[in-house]
N, CA, C and O atoms as a Tinker XYZ file with bonds, in Angstrom:
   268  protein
     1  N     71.476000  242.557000   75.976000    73     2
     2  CA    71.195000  242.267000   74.592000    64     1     3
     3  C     72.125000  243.105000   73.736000    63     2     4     5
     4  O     72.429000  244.236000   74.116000    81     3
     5  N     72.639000  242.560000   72.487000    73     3     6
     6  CA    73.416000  243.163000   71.530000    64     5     7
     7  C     73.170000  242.823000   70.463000    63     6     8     9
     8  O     73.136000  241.737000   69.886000    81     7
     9  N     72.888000  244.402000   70.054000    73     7    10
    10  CA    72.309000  244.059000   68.390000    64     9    11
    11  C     73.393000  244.309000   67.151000    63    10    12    13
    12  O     74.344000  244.856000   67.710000    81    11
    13  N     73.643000  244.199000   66.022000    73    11    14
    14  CA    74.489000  244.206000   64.689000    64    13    15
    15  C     73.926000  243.778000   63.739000    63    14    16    17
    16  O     72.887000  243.121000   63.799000    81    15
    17  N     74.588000  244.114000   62.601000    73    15    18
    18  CA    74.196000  244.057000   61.254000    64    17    19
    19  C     73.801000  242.734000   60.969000    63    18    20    21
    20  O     74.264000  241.905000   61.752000    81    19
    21  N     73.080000  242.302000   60.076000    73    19    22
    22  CA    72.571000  241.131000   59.624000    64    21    23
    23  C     73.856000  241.352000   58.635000    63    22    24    25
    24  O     74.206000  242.407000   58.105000    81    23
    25  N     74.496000  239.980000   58.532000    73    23    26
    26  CA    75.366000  239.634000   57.482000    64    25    27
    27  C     74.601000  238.202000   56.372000    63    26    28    29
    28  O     73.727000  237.354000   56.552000    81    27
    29  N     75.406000  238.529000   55.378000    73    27    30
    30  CA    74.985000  237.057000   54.134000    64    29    31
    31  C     75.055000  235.543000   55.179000    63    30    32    33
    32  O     74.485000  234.509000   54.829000    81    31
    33  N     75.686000  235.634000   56.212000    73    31    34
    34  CA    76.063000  234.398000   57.134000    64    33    35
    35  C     74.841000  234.011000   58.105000    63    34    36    37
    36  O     74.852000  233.127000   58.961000    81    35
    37  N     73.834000  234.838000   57.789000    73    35    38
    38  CA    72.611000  235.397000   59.410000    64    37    39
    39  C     71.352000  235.000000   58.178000    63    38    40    41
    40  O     70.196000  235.085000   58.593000    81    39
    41  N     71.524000  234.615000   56.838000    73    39    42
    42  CA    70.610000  234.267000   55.742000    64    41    43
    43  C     69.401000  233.276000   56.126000    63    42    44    45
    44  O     68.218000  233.607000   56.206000    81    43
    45  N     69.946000  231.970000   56.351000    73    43    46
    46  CA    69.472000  230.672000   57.076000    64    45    47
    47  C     68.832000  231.028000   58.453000    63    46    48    49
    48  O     68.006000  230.285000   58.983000    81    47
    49  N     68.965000  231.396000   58.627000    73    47    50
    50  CA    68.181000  231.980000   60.555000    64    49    51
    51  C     67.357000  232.557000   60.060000    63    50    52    53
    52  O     66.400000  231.850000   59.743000    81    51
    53  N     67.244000  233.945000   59.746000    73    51    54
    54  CA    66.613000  235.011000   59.313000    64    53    55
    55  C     65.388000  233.981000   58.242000    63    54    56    57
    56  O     64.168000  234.067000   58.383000    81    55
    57  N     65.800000  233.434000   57.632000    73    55    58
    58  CA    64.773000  232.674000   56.446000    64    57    59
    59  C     63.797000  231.409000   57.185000    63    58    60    61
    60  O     62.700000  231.052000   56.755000    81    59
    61  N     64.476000  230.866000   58.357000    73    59    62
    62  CA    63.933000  230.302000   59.062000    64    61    63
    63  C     62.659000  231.285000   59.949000    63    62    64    65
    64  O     61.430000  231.219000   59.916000    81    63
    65  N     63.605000  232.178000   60.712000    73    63    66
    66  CA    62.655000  232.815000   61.468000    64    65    67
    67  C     61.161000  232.996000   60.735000    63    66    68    69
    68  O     60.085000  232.525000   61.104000    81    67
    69  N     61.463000  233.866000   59.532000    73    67    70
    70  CA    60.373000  234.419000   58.442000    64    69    71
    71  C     59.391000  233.493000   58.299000    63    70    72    73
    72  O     58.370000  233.574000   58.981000    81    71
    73  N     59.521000  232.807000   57.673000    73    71    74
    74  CA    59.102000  231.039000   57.038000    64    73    75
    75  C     57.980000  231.061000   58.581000    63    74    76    77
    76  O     56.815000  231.458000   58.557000    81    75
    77  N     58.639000  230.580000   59.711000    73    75    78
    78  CA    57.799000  230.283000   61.059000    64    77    79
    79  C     57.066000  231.254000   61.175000    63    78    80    81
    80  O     55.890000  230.904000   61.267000    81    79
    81  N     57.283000  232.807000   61.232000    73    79    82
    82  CA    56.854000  233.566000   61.611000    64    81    83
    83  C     55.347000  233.627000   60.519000    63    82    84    85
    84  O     54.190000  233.818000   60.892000    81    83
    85  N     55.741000  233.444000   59.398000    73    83    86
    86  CA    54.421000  233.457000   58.161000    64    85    87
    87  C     53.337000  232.285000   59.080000    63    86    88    89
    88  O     52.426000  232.497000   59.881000    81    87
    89  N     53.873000  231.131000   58.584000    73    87    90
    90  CA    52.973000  229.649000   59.055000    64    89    91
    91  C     52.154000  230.234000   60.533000    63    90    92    93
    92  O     50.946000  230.093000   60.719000    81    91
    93  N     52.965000  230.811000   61.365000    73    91    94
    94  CA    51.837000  231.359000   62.778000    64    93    95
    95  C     51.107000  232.448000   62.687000    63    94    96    97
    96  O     50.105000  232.512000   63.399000    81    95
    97  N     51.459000  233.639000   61.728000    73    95    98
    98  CA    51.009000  234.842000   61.921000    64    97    99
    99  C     49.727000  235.014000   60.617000    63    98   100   101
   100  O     48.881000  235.897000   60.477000    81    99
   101  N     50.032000  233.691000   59.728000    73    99   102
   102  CA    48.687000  234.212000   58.734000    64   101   103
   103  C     47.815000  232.380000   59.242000    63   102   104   105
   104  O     46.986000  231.931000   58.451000    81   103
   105  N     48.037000  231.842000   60.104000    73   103   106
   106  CA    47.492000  230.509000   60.187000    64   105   107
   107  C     46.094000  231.445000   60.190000    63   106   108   109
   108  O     45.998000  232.653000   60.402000    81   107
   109  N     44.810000  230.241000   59.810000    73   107   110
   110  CA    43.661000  230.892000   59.616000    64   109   111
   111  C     43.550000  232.061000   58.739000    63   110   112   113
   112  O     42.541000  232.621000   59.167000    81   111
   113  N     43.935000  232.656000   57.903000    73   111   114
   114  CA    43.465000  234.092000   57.354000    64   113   115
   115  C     44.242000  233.585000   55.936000    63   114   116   117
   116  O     43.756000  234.196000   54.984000    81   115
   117  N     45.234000  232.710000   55.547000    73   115   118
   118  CA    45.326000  231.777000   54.137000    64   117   119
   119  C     45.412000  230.538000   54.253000    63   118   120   121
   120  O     45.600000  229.824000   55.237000    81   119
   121  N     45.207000  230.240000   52.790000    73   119   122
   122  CA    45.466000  228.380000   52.634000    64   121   123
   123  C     46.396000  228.177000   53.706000    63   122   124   125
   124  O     47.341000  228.879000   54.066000    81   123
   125  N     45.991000  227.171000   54.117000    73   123   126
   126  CA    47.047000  226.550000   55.229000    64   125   127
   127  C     48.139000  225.471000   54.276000    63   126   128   129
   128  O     49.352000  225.407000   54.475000    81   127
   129  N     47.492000  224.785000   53.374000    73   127   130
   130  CA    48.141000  223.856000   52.760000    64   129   131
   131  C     49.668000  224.934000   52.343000    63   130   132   133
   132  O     50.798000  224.583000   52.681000    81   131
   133  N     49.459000  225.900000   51.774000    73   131   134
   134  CA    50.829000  226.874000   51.044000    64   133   135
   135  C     51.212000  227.318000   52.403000    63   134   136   137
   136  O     52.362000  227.754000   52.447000    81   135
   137  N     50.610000  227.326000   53.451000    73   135   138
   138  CA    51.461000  227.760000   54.971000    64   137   139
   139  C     52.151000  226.658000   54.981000    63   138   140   141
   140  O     53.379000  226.671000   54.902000    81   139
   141  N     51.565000  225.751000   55.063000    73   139   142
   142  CA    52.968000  224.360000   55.107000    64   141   143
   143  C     54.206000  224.073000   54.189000    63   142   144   145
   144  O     55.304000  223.578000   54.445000    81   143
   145  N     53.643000  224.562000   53.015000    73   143   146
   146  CA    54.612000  223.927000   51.984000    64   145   147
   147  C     55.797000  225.303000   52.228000    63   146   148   149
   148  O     56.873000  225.078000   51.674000    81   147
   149  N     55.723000  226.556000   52.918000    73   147   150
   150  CA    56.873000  227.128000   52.637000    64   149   151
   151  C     58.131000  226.453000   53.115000    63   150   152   153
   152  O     58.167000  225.500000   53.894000    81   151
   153  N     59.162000  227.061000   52.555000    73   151   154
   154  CA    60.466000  226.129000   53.182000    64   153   155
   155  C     61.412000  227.093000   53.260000    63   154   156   157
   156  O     61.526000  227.826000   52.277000    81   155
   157  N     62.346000  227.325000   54.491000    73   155   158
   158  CA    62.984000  228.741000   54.458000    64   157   159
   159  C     64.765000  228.723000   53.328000    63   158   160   161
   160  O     65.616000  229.582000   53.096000    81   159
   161  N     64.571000  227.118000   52.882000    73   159   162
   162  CA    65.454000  227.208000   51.967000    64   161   163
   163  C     65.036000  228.112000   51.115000    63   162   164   165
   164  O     65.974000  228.860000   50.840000    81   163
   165  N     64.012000  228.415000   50.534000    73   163   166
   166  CA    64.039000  228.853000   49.688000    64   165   167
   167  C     63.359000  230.118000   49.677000    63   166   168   169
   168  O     62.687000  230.655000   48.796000    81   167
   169  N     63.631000  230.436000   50.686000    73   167   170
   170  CA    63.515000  232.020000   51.082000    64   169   171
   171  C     65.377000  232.453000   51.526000    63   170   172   173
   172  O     65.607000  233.656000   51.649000    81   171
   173  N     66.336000  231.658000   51.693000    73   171   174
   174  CA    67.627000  231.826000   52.456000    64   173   175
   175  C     68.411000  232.224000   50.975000    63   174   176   177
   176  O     69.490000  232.776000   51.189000    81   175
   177  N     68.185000  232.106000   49.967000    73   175   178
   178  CA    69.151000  232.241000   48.905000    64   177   179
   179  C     68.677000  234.408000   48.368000    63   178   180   181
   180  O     69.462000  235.315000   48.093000    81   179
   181  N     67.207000  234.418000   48.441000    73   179   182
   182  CA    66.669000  235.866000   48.066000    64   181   183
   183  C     67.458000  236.762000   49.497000    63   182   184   185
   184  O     68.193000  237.750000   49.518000    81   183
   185  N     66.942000  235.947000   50.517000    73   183   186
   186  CA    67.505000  236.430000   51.765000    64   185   187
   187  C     69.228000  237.025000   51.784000    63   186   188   189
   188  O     69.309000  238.248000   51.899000    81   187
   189  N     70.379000  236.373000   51.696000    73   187   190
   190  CA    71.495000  236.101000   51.694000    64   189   191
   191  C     72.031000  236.902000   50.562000    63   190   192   193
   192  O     73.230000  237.177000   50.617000    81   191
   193  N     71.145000  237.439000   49.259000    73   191   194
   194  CA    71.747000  238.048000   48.248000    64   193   195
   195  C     71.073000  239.675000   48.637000    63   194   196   197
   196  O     71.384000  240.622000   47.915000    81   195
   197  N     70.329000  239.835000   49.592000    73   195   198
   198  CA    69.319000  240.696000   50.119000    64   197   199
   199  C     70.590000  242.016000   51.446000    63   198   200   201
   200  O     70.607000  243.223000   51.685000    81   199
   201  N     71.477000  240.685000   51.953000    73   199   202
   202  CA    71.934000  240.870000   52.906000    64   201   203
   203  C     73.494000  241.141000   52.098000    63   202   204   205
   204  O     74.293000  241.833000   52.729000    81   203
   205  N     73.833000  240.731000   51.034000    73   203   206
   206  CA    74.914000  241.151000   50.487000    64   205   207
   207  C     75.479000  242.551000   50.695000    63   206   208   209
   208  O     74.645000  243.415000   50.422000    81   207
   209  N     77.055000  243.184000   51.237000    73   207   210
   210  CA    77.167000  244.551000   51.505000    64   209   211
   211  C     76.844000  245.205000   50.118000    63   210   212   213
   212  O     76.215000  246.240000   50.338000    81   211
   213  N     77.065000  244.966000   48.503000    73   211   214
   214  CA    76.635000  246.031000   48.084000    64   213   215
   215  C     75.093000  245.938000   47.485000    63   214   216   217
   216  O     74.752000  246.358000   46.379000    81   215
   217  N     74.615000  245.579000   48.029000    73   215   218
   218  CA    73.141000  245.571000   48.589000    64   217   219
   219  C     72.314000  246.484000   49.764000    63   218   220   221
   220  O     71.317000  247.206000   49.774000    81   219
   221  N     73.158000  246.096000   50.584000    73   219   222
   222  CA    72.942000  246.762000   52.035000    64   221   223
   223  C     71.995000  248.603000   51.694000    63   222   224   225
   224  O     70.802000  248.831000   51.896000    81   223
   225  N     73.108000  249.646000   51.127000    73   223   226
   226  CA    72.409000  250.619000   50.898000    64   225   227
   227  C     71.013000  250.835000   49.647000    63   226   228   229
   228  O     70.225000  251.770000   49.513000    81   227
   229  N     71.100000  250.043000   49.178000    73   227   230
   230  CA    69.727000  250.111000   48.244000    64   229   231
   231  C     68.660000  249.529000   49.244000    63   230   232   233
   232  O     67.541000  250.039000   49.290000    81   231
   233  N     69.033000  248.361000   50.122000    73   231   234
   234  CA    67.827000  247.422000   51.803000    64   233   235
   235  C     68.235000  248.595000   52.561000    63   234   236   237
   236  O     69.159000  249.408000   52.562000    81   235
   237  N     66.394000  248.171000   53.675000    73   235   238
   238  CA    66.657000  248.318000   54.751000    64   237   239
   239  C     67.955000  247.992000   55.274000    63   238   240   241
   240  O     68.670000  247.153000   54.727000    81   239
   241  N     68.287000  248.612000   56.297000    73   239   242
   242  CA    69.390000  247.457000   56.813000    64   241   243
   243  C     68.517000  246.826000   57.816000    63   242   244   245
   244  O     67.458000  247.292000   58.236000    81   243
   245  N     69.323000  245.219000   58.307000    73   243   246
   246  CA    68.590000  244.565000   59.162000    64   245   247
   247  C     69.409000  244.257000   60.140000    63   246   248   249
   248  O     70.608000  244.113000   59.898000    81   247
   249  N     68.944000  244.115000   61.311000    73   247   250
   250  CA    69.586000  243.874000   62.437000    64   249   251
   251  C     69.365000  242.222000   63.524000    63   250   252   253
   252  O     68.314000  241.605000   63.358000    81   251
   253  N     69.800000  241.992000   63.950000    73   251   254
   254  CA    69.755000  240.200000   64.442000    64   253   255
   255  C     70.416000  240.887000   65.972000    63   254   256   257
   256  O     71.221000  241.818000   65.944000    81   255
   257  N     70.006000  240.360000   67.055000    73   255   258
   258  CA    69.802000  240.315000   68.080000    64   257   259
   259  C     71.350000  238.924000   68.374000    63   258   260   261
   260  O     71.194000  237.716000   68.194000    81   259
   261  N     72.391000  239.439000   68.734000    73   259   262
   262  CA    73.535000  238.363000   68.896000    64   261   263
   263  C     73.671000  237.945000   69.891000    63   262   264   265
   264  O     74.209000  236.839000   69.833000    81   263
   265  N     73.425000  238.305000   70.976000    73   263   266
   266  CA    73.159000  237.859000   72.258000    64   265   267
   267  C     72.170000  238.199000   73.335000    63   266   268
   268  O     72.194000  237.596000   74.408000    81   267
């Protein structure tokens, strides 16, 4: 396994992952209807400006698993 920086390019994955990870990890404990309606588009644009380098030191940094 090899890990590295999350780049603005890793936005769309990362927003995907999140998005899925919400819909399974709060199923039962909120509205399910707003578990469905998320869409990781629109988590990929907060994401991607999140992941921007002069961003980076004010974030966590994040890391993505590349192989």
């Amino acid at each position: 396994m090899r890990l590295r920086f999350a780049t603005p390019e890793d936005a769309d994955a990362i927003a995907a992952y999140h998005t899925r990870a919400w819909q399974v990890g709060y199923r039962g404990l909120i509205d399910q209807d707003g578990l469905d309606a998320l869409d990781p588009a629109d988590r990929a644009e907060s994401t991607r400006n999140w992941l921007q380098p002069e961003n980076v030191e004010k974030n966590h940094l994040t890391f993505v698993v590349a192989e």
